[in-house]
N, C-alpha and C positions, 0 to 999 in steps of 0.2 A: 414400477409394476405395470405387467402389460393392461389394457382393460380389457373388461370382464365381458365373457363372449355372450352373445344373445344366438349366436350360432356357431357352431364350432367347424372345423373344418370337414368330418365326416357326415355334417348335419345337413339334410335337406329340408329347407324352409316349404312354407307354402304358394304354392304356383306364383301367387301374385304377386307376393314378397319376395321367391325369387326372381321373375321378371323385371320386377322394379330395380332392384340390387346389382342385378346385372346392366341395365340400363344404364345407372347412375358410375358402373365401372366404365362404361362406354363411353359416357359423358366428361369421365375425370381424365383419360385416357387421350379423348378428340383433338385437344388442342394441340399439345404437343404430337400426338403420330401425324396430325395433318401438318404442322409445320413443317417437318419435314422435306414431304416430295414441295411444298412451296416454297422451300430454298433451292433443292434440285432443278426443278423443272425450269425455272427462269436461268438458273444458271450455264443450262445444258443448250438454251435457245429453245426449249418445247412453248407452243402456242398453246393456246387455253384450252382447247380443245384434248391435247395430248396432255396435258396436265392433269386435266380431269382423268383423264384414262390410269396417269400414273396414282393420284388417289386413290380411286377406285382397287390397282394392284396391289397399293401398299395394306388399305383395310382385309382385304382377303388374305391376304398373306400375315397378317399379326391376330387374324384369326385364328387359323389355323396354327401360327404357330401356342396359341394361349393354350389351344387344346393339346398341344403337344406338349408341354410345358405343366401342366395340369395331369396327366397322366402319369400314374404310380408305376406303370411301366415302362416307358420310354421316357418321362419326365421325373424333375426334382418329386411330383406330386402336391407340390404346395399352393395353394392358392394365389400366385401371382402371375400376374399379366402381361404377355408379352407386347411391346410395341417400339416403331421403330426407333432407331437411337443416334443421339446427337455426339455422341461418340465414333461414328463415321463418318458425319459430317467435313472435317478436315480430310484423312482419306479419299473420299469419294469429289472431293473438290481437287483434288490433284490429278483422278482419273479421268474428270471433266475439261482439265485445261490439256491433260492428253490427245485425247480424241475429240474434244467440240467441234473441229473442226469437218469431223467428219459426220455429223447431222446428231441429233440427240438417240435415235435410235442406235447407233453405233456407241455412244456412249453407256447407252442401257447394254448393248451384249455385253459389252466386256467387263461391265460393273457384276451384271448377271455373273461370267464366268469366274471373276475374281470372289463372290461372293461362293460360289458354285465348291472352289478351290479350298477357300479358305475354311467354309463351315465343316466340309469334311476333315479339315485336317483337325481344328477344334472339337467335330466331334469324337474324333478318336481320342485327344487329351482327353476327353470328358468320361467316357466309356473304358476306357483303359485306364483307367485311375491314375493317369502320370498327372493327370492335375494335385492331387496330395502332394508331391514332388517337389511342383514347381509354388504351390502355397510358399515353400518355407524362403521364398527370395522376394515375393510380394509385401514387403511390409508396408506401414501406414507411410512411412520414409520413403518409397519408392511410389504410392496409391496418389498421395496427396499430390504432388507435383505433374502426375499423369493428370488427373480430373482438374486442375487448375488450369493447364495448358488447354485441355478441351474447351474449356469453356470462354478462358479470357484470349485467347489466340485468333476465335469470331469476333471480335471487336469490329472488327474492320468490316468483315459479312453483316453483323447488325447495325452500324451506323451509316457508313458511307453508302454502302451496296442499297443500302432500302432506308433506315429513319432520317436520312438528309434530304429524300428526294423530296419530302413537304412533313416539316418540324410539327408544326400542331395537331396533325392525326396522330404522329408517329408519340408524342409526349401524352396525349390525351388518351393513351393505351396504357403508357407509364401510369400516369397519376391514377388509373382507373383500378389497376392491378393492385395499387399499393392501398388503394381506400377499400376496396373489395378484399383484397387481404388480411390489410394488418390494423384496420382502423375500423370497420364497421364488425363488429362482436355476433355475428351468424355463422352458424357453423356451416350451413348452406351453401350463404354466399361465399365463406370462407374456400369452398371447395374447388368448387366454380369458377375464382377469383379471373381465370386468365381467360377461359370461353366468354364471360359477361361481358368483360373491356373488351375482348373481341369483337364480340355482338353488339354491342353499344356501340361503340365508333365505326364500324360498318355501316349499322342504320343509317348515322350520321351523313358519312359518306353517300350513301345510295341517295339521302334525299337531297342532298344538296347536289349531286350529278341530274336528276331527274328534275330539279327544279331551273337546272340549267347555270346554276353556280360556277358548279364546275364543269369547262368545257373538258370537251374527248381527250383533249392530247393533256389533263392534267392530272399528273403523277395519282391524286387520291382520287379518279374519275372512276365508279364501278361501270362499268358494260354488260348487261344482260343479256344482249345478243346473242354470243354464244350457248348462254342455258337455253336460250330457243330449241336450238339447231341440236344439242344434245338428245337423242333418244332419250326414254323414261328408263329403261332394261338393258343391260348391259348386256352385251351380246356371250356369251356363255363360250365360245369358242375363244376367245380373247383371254383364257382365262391360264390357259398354258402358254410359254412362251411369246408374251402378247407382242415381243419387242422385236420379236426372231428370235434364230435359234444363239447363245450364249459365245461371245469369243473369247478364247483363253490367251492374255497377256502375261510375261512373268511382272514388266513394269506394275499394271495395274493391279497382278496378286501381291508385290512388295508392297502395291500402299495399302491397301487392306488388312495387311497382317497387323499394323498398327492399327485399327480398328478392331480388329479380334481381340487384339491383349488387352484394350481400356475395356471391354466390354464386359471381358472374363474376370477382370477387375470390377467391375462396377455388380456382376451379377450374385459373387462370393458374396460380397457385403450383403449385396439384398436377400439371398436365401435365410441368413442370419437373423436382419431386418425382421423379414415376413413369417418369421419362429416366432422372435418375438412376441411381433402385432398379435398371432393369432392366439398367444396364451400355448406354446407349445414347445420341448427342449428345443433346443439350437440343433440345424442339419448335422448330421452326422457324415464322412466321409461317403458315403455311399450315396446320400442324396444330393450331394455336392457334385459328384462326379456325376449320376445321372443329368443332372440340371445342368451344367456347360455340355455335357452333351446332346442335350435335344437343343441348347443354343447354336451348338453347330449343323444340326441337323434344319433347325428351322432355319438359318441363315443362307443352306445351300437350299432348300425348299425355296426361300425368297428369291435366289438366284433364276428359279424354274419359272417360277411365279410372275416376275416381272417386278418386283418389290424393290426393298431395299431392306439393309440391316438391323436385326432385332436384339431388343435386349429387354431383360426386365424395367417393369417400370414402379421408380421409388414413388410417385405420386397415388396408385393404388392402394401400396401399403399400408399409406398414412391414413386411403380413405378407410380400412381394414380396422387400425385404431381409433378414428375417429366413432364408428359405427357398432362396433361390436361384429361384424356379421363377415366371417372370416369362412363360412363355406366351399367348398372348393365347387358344388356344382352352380353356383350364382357365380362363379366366376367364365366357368366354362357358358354359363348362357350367354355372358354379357359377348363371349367371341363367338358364340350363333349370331347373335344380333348384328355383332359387328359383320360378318360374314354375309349377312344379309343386305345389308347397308353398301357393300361393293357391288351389287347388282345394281342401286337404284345411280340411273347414267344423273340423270339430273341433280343430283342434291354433291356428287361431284364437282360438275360444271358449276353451279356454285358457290360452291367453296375455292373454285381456281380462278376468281373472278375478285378475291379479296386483292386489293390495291397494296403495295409495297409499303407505303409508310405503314399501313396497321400493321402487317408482319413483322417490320423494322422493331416496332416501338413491344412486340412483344417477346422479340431476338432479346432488347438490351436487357430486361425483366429475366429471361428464361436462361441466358448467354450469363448475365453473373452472377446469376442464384446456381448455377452449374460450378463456376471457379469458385465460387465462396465454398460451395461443398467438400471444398477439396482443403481447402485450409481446416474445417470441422472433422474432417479424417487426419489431418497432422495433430489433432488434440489427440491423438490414441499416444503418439510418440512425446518421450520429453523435451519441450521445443526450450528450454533453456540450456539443454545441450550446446557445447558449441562446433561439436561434431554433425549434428542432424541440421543447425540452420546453416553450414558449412556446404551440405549436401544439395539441400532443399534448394537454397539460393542460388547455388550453381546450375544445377538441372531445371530451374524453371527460366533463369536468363537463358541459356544456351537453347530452350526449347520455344522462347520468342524470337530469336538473335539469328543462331543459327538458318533455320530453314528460308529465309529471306537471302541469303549471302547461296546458298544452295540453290536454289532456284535461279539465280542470276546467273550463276556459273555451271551449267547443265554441261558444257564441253567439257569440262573437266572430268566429269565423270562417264561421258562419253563420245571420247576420240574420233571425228569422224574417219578417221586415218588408221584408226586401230581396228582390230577384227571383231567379227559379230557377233561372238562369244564374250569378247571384250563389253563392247556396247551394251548387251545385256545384261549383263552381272553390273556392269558400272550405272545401268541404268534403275535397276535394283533398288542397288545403295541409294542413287538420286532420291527414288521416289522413298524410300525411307524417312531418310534425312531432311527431306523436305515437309515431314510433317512435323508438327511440334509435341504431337502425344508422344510419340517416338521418341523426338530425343530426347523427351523428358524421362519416360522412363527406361532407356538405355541407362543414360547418364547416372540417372538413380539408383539403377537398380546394380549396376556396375559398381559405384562406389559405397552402398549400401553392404555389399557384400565383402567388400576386400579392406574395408577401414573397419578399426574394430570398433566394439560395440557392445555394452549387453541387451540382452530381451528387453528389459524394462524401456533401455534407451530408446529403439528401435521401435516399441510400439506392438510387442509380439505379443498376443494375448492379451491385451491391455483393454478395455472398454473405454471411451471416452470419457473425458471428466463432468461430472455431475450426474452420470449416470449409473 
C-alpha cells in the first residue's frame, strides 16, 4: 500500500510548508545532479572556474526542465523531478575522448548539439505515441541488463579515475553513506544519507588543507581561491548558449542515442513508480507519452542551455513516500528554488572545489546502488528460466567485453582509405558499440524478441516479487 497522503498531488500546502518541501526536494536531488557536471568537467579538462560555470548550467537547466515535467500540458503532470542523469554518463564520456582534444568548450558544443538532436527526436517518440509501440520490446529482460551495465561499467570512472587518488577520504564517504543510510534509524538522516558524508568529509578535508596538513599539490587538498575570484551573480547573459553556439556531429549524436534509450527506460518505470508514491492509478498511455516527451524536449532545452542530460529522479520518489506530501506545486517550487540557486556564482565555485577522492568514494556508493537496480528490475522476469539467464548473461558480458575490444580497433570501423561517407556511418556504429548501455540492450533487446518466450517469462506486466 502506497502511504497515506498528507498532500495529494492537486493540493496546495501552506506557503511555508510548501517552501520547506520544496527545499527539502532540492536537497534530496543536490548530490546526485551536482555529481554529475563533476565527473564531466575534470574529464573534459574544464578548470574550476568553468566547472562552476558548468554547475551553475546544469541547476538551471533541471529547473526548468522540472517545470516542464510537472506541467499537465506539456508534461507527464506528475510530481517528479527532473535532474541530470547517470545514464549519459557512458555516452557523454565517449563524446569527450572525441573532441578533448579540442578544449572543453568544444566538447560542450557538440554534446550541446547531440543533446539538441537527440531530445527532438525523443520528443517526437514521446508526443506521437510511438513510444506505446516500442513499450512492448522493453521488457524487464532487456531493462535489467541496460541499468546494470550503466552503472557497473563506472567502475573504473569511480575507483581509479577519483577513490585511488587518496583511499581514506574516498572510504570515509563509503562508510558514512552506509551508517547515515542503513544503520542509524532517521528518517532524516536517512534522506540525506549521501549530501551529509559529502559534507562531513569535505569539512574534513578543508581543515586539514587550512591547517596545512595537506599540502596544495595533495589529491584531497580543497583550494578556496577560486570561490574568491568567483562573482556572487551570475552573469544572466551566460545563460543561453554559455558554451557557444551548439555543433552537430553524427559520431557524437550515435553515442547519445544510447543515452536516450536507458533514459526512456529508466523514466517509464518511474512515471509508474511516482503513481504509486502518490496514492494515484498507474500513467495511463497518454501521460506516458506526454512524459518522454517533455524528456526530449527538456534534453534539447539542456542542449541550448549549456547543461547536460535529464531524466527523472527515483530518489524524489522515495522522498514522496517517505513524506506523504506528493503535491505537484511543492515540487514545481523546489525547481524555482533550484533555478534560483544557478544565479548564485559562488555557492557553484564551491561546490567545484570538492577534491576527487570525496566524489570517488561517492561514485562507488551511487555507481552500485545504480547496477544493483538493475538486477531488482530482473525480479519482474522469471530469472529460474533458463532462457532469460541465457539472455541476461550474454548481453551484460558483451556490454563490459565488447566496447573495450571496440575502442582499440577504431580503424576498423573507420578506413582511413575508405570514403567519408564510409567513415561516418562506420563511425556511428564505433560510437555505439563503444558504449556498454548499448550493447547491452541491443543484444537484449534482439534476443528477447526472437527467442520465444511467454509474458510471464519475460517479466510483461509482472510487478516485482514481494510487492
Amino acid at each position: 500500500m502506497a502511504r497515506q497522503m498528507v498532500y495529494g498531488i492537486n493540493d496546495r500546502p501552506p506557503f511555508f510548508i510548501m517552501l520547506l518541501s520544496g527545499a527539502q526536494h532540492v536537497l534530496t536531488l543536490f548530490g546526485s545532479t551536482t555529481l554529475v557536471p563533476l565527473i564531466f568537467g575534470p574529464a573534459m579538462g574544464m578548470d574550476a572556474l568553468q566547472i562552476a560555470s558548468l554547475i551553475s548550467c546544469v541547476y538551471f537547466g533541471m529547473g526548468v526542465a522540472t517545470l516542464i515535467q510537472t506541467s499537465k500540458k506539456l508534461g507527464s503532470g506528475l510530481p517528479i523531478v527532473q535532474g541530470s542523469s547517470f545514464s549519459f554518463i557512458p555516452s557523454v564520456m565517449t563524446v569527450i575522448a572525441l573532441y578533448k582534444a579540442a578544449g572543453p568548450e568544444t566538447v560542450m558544443q557538440y554534446m550541446g548539439g547531440g543533446l539538441i538532436a537527440g531530445g527532438l527526436i525523443l520528443s517526437f517518440i514521446g508526443y506521437s505515441r510511438i513510444v506505446g509501440i516500442i513499450r512492448k520490446v522493453i521488457t524487464p529482460v532487456v531493462i535489467g541488463p541496460v541499468i546494470m551495465a550503466i552503472g557497473f561499467s563506472l567502475a573504473g570512472t569511480a575507483v581509479q579515475g577519483n577513490a585511488a587518488n587518496y583511499w581514506p577520504a574516498s572510504l570515509a564517504v563509503v562508510i558514512l553513506i552506509f551508517l547515515f543510510s542503513l544503520v542509524l534509524k532517521n528518517k532524516y538522516v536517512n534522506i540525506f544519507a549521501i549530501l551529509l558524508a559529502i559534507v562531513i568529509t569535505y569539512c574534513a578535508c578543508l581543515f586539514l588543507s587550512q591547517n596545512g596538513t595537506f599540502a596544495p599539490d595533495h589529491p584531497a587538498y580543497v583550494n578556496l581561491a577560486r570561490v574568491t575570484e568567483a562573482p556572487w551573480l551570475r552573469d544572466i547573459k551566460t545563460v543561453i548558449i554559455p558554451w557557444g553556439m551548439p555543433k552537430f556531429s553524427l559520431m557524437s549524436f550515435a553515442a547519445l542515442l544510447a543515452g536516450f534509450f536507458a533514459t526512456m527506460i529508466e523514466s517509464i518505470g518511474d512515471y509508474h513508480s511516482v503513481s504509486y508514491a502518490s496514492g494515484v492509478d498507474d500513467p495511463d498511455a497518454e501521460t506516458i507519452s506526454r512524459g518522454i516527451g517533455a524528456e526530449g524536449l527538456c534534453c534539447a532545452l539542456s542542449g541550448v542551455l549549456g547543461s547536460v542530460g535529464t531524466t527523472s529522479y527515483t530518489e524524489n520518489i522515495g522522498l514522496i513516500g517517505l513524506t506523504g506530501v506528493a503535491s505537484r506545486v511543492v515540487v514545481r517550487t523546489g525547481a524555482v528554488i533550484l533555478i534560483l540557486m544557478s544565479f548564485v556564482g559562488k555557492l557553484s565555485a564551491l561546490i567545484a572545489t570538492m577534491p576527487s577522492p570525496i566524489i570517488g568514494g561517492a561514485y562507488i556508493a551511487l555507481f552500485g546502488t545504480i547496477g544493483a537496480m538493475g538486477i531488482q528490475v530482473l525480479m519482474r522476469a522469471d530469472m529460474s528460466s533458463q532462457r532469460n539467464i541465457l539472455i541476461i548473461g550474454f548481453a551484460f558480458l558483451m556490454a563490459l567485453g565488447l566496447p573495450g575490444w571496440v575502442e582499440a580497433n577504431q580503424t576498423l570501423f573507420m578506413d582511413p582509405a575508405s570514403s567519408q561517407l564510409a567513415q561516418t556511418l562506420g563511425g556511428m556504429v564505433w560510437a555505439v558499440l563503444k558504449t556498454p548501455m548499448a550493447v547491452a540492450g541491443l543484444c537484449a533487446a534482439i534476443c528477447d524478441s526472437i527467442v520465444p518466450g511467454t509474458d510471464e517469462e519475460r517479466g510483461i506486466d509482472v510487478k516485482p516479487r514481494g510487492i
